[in-house]
N, C-alpha and C positions, 0 to 999 in steps of 0.2 A: 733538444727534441723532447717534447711533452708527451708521456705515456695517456693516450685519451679513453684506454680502455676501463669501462664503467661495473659493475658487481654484475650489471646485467646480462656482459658481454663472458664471465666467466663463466667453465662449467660443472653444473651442480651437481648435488648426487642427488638422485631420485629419494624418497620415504623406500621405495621396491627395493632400489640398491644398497640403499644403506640399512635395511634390514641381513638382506645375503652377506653382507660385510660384516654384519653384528654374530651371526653365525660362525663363518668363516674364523674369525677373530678368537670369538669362543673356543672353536674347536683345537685349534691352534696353540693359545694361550693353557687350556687345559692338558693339553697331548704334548706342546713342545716338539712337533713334528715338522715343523720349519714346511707345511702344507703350498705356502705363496711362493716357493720355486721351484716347483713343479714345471718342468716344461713339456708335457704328457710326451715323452720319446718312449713310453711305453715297456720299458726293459722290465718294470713292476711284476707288469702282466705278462710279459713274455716269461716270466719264471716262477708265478706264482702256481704253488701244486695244486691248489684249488678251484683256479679260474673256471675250470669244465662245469663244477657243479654249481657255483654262486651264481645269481640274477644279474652281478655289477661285477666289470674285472676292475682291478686295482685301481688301476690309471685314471677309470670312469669315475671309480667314489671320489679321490682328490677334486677331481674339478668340478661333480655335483657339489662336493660340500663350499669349494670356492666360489661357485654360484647362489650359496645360500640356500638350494632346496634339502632345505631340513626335514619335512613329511617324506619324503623317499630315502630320504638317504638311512634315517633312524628305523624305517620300516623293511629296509632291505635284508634280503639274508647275508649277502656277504660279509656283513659286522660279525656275523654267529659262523660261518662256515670259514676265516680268518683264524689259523693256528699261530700266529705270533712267532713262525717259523725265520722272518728276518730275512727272507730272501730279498724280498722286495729294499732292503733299507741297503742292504749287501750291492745292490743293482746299481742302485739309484744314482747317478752323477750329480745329484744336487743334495744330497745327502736328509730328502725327506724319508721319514720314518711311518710308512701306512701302520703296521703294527702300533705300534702308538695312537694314531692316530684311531684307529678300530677300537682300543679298548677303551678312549677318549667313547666314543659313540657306541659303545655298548651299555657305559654307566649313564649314556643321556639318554638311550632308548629306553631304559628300563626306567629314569627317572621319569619322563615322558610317557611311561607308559604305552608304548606304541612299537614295544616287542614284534617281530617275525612271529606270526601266527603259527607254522608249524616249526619253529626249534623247540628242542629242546633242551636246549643249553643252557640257561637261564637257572634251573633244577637241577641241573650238573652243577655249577659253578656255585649254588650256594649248598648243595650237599657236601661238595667237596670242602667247602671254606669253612663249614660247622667240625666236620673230621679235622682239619689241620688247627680249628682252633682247640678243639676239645683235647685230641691225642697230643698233638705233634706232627702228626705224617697222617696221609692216607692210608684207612681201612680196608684195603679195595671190598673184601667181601661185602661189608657193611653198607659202603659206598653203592655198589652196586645193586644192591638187596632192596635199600632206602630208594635210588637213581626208580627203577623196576616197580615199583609199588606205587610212587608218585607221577610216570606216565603212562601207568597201566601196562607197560610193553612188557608183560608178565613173562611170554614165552619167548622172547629175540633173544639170541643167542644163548637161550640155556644150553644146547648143544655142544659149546665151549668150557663148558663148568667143570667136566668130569676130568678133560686134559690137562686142566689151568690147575687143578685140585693134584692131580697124580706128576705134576711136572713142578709142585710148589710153587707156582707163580700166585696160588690164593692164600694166604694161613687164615686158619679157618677163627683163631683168638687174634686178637687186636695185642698190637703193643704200645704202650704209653713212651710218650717223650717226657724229660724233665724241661720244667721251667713254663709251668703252664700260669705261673700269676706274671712272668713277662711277655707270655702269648696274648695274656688279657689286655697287657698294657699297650701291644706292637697293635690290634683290633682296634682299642679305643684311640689308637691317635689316626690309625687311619681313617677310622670314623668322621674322629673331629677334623679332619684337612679335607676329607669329601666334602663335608658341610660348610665348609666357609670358602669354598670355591663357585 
C-alpha cells in the first residue's frame, strides 16, 4: 500500500506560530524551566503568596509565554512582584520551575526595554548588585538611603528607621567582605554568559 499523502496534505506551522514557538523556546532554553509540561492543573497558583497582588497568576504566564505573547508577558507585573520563593516548582507535578522561568523574563523585559511601568524593582536589583559587588554583602542602610533617593519615595517607611536602628537590625558603618578581585571576576563571567545567550 502506497502512502499518497503529498507535502500539501501535511500540517504546517504558521509564520504566527512559529514565531510563539521562537519565544516559547527562548524562554525555555534560557530558564531551563522544562515550561512545555505544563499541564495548567494550577497547584502553581493555588500556592503562590503573590497571586492576590500580580496582574497574571502563575499558571496564566506559563501558557502566555507558550503562546508566544511576548508584549504582555514581558510588560506584566507578575515578573516583578514573583519572590523566587519556589513554591510554585515545590507544587508542580511536572517539575516546571516559574521562578526560573520569571527571572528568565525579567532579564528580557529589561533587555527589551519594556519594564512594568510602576515597579520598582528594576532600582532595587541593581542597587543591590552594586553593594554585593562592591562590599560583599548588603549595606542595608546604604541600600536603602540609595533604593529612597532614586524613586523619590523619600518618606515611605522612615517610620521603621528608628526601630530597625535601636533593635540593630541597621548598622549604621558598612562592613567589607574579603575577596573583592574574585567579586570582580564571578560579575564579569556573568556578564560575559548574559551576552552570548
Amino acid at each position: 500500500m502506497t502512502n499518497n499523502t503529498n507535502s500539501e496534505d501535511r500540517p504546517r506551522i504558521s509564520v504566527s506560530s512559529k514565531r510563539f514557538m521562537d519565544f516559547a523556546e527562548e524562554v525555555n532554553e534560557r530558564s531551563h524551566a522544562n515550561l512545555m509540561a505544563c499541564l495548567q492543573c494550577k497547584k502553581c497558583t493555588s500556592g503562590c503568596p503573590v497571586a492576590g497582588r500580580a496582574d497574571l497568576r502563575a499558571h496564566e504566564m506559563v501558557r502566555m509565554v507558550q503562546l508566544g505573547q511576548r508584549a504582555q508577558v514581558l510588560q506584566s507585573r507578575m515578573i516583578w512582584e514573583c519572590t523566587s520563593c519556589q513554591t510554585c516548582a515545590t507544587r508542580c507535578p511536572q517539575g516546571v520551575s516559574i521562578a526560573a522561568m520569571n527571572d528568565t523574563l525579567r532579564m528580557m523585559s529589561r533587555e527589551a526595554e519594556t519594564t512594568f511601568a510602576e515597579t520598582t524593582q528594576p532600582v532595587f536589583n541593581d542597587i543591590f548588585l552594586r553593594s554585593i559587588r562592591r562590599r560583599g554583602r548588603v549595606y542595608e542602610l546604604g541600600l536603602m538611603a540609595a533604593y529612597k533617593f532614586r524613586t523619590m519615595r523619600l518618606l515611605e517607611d522612615v517610620d521603621k528607621a528608628p526601630t530597625m536602628l535601636i533593635k540593630r537590625k541597621l548598622k549604621l558603618l558598612p562592613k567589607n567582605v574579603r575577596g573583592r578581585a574574585e567579586r570582580k571576576r564571578i560579575f564579569a563571567r556573568a556578564r560575559k554568559a548574559r551576552e552570548q545567550t
